[in-house]
C-alpha positions as CSV (number, residue, x, y, z in Angstrom):
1,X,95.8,100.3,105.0
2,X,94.6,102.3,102.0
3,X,96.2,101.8,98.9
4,X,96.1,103.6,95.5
5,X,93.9,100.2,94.2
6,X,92.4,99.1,97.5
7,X,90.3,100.7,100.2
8,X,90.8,98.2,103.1
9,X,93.2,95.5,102.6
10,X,95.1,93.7,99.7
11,X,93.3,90.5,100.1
12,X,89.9,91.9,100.3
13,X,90.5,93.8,97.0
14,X,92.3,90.6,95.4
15,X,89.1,88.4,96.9
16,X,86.7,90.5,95.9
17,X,87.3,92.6,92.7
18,X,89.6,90.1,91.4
19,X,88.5,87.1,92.0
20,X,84.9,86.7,92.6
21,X,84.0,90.3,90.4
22,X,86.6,88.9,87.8
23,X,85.4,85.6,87.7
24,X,82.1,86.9,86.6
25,X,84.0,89.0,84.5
26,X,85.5,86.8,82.7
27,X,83.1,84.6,82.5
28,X,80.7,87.2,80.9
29,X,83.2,88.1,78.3
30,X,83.3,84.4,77.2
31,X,79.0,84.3,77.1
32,X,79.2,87.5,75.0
33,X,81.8,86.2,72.4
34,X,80.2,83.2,72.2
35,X,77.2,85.0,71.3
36,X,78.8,87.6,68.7
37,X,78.3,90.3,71.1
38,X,79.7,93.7,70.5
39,X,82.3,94.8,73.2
40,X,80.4,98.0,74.0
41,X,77.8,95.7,75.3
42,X,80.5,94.0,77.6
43,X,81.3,97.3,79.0
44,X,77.9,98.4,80.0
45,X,77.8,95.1,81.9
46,X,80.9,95.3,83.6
47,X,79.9,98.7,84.8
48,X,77.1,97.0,85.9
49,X,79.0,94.9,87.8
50,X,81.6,97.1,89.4
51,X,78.6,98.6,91.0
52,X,77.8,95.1,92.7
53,X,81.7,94.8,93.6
54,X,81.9,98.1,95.3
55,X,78.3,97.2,96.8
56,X,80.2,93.6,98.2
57,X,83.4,96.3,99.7
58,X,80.9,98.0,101.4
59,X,78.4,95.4,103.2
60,X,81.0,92.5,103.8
61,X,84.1,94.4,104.3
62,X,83.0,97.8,105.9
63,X,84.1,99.8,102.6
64,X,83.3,102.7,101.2
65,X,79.8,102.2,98.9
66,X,79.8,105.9,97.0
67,X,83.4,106.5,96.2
68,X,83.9,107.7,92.4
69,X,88.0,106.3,92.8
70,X,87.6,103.0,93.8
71,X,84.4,102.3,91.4
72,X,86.8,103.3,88.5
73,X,89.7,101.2,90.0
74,X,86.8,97.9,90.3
75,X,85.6,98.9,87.0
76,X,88.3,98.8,85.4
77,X,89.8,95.5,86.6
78,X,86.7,94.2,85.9
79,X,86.5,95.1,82.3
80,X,90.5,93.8,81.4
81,X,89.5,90.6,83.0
82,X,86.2,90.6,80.9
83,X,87.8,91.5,77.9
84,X,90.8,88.5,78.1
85,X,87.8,86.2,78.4
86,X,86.0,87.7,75.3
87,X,88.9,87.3,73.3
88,X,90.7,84.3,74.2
89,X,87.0,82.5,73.6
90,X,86.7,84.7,70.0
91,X,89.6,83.6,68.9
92,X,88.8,80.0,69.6
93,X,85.3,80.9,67.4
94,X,87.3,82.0,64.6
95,X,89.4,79.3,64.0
96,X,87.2,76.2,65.1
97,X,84.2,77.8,63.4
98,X,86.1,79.1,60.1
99,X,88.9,76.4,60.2
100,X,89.2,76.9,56.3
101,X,89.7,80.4,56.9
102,X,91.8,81.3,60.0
103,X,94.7,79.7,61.7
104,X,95.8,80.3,65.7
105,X,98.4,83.2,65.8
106,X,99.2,83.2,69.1
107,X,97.0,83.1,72.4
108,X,95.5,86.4,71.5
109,X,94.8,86.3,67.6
110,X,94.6,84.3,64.4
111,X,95.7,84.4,60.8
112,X,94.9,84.2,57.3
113,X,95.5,80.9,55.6
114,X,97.8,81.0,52.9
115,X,95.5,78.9,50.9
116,X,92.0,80.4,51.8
117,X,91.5,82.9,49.1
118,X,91.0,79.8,46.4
């Protein structure tokens, strides 16, 4: 059954795009934070990588290897998942590296310490 996100089946898209493709994802986003990576960089790579996802639809799971719509759809999965892991492991950078300076905030962010301008 074809859905607005998926070509075949739920499951393939959750095993494929989500998990494996996201996996990578996300684990990519983490290797380029941890290396003060810009995030343009991270989205050339996950477009990269959407191409190998939709690549994995079509030879495993008899899906559609040239379709604009579902390349977007992996695409774009792939780069939210790559950007949670680029920021959750940034902001663990900023405040292990530059304790002095930033404090957690959240999952998502840090803060200014009160005391770090002098």
């Amino acid at each position: 059954m074809m859905g607005i996100l998926w070509e075949n089946s739920f499951t393939t898209f959750l095993f494929v795009t989500v998990i494996i493709g996201g996996g990578a994802g996300y684990l990519a986003g983490r290797s380029l934070a941890t290396n003060w990576r810009p995030i343009p960089q991270l989205i050339l790579f996950m477009l990269l990588l959407g191409l190998a996802v939709r690549f994995f639809h079509f030879a495993l799971f008899e899906g559609t290897l040239l379709s604009i719509h579902y390349y977007v759809v992996d695409a774009l999965v792939l780069i939210g998942i790559s950007l949670l892991g680029y920021r959750l492991r940034r902001v663990r950078q900023m405040v292990t590296q530059y304790r002095w300076l930033y404090g957690r905030a959240g999952l998502f962010s840090w803060r200014e310490k009160k005391n770090a301008g002098g």
